[in-house]
Every structure is written in structure tokens, then in C-alpha cells.
C-alpha positions in Angstrom: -2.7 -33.6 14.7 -5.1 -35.6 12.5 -7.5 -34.0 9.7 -10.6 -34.8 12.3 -8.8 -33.0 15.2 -8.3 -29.7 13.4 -12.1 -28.0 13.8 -10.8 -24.9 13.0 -10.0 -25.5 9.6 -13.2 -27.2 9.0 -15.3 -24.5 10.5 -12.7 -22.1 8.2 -14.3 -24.5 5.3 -17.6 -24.0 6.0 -17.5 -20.3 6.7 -15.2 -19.6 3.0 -18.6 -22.0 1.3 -21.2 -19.2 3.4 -19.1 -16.4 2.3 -19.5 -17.9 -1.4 -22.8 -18.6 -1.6 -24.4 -15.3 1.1 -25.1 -12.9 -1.6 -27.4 -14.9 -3.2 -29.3 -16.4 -0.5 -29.6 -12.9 1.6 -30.3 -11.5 -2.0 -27.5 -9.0 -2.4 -26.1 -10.4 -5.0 -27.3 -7.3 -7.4 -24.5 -4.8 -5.3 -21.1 -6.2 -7.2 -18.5 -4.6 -5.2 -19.7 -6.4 -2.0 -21.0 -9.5 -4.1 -17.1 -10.0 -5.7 -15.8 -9.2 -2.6 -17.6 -12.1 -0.8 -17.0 -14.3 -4.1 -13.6 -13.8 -4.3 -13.2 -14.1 -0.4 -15.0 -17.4 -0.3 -13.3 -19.2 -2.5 -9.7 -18.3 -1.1 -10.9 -18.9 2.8 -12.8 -22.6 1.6 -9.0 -23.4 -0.6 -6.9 -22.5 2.1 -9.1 -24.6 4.7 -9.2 -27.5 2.3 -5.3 -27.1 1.7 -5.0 -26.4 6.0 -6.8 -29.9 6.0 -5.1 -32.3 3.2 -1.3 -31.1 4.8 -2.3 -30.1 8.5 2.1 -30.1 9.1 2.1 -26.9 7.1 1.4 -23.8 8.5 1.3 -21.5 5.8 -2.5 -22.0 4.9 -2.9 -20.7 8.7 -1.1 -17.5 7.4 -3.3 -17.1 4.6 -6.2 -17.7 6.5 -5.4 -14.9 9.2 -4.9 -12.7 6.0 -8.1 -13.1 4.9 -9.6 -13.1 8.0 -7.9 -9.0 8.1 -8.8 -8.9 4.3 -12.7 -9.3 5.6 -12.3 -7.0 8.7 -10.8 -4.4 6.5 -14.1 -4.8 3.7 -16.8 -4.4 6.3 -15.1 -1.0 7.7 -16.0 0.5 3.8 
């Protein structure tokens, strides 16, 4: 598959760059746990979409990527 033909990692891109920057935008960037959380979060989902993208023959980003994905399920159920 091409870079352009893999949608899902740059909708994965988009949604780690929301995660960053949410806190401050919906202005809950004052509650730290959730606010690192999101920070933290953001930055690993937007590097392991950017990686998914750059070398779409490896499939470990994927793996990461469903990782987080149950690292952000498991945050909300706090």
C-alpha cells in the first residue's frame, strides 16, 4: 500500500494532534492527571501514525497504536 492509501494512519495522526492540543482548547488543561494523560497520549498516537506512514511495510506501529487505543479506553473508565 502507498502512504495516501493508508487513511487510517492519517486519521490516527490527526486524532494523537486533537488528543495533544484538547485540554487546552476545551479548557481543562488546569486538571493535570487527565491533561498529562492526554499530553502524553497524543504525542505517542501522532509518532506512531507518522512512523505507520514513513514505513507502511511494518506493522509494529499498528501494534502500538491498538495499545494506545486500550491505554485511552482504560483512562476514560477512571
Amino acid at each position: 500500500m502507498t502512504t495516501k492509501q493508508r487513511w487510517q494512519d492519517w486519521v490516527l495522526l490527526l486524532g494523537g494532534i486533537w488528543l495533544f492540543v484538547a485540554p487546552w482548547v476545551l479548557g481543562t488543561s488546569s486538571d493535570t492527571g487527565s491533561s498529562s494523560n492526554a499530553w502524553t497520549l497524543g504525542l505517542l498516537v501522532a509518532a506512531t501514525a507518522w512512523w505507520a506512514l514513513a514505513k507502511p511495510a511494518e506493522k509494529v506501529a499498528g501494534w502500538f497504536q491498538a495499545l494506545f487505543g486500550a491505554w485511552m479506553i482504560r483512562s476514560e473508565e477512571r
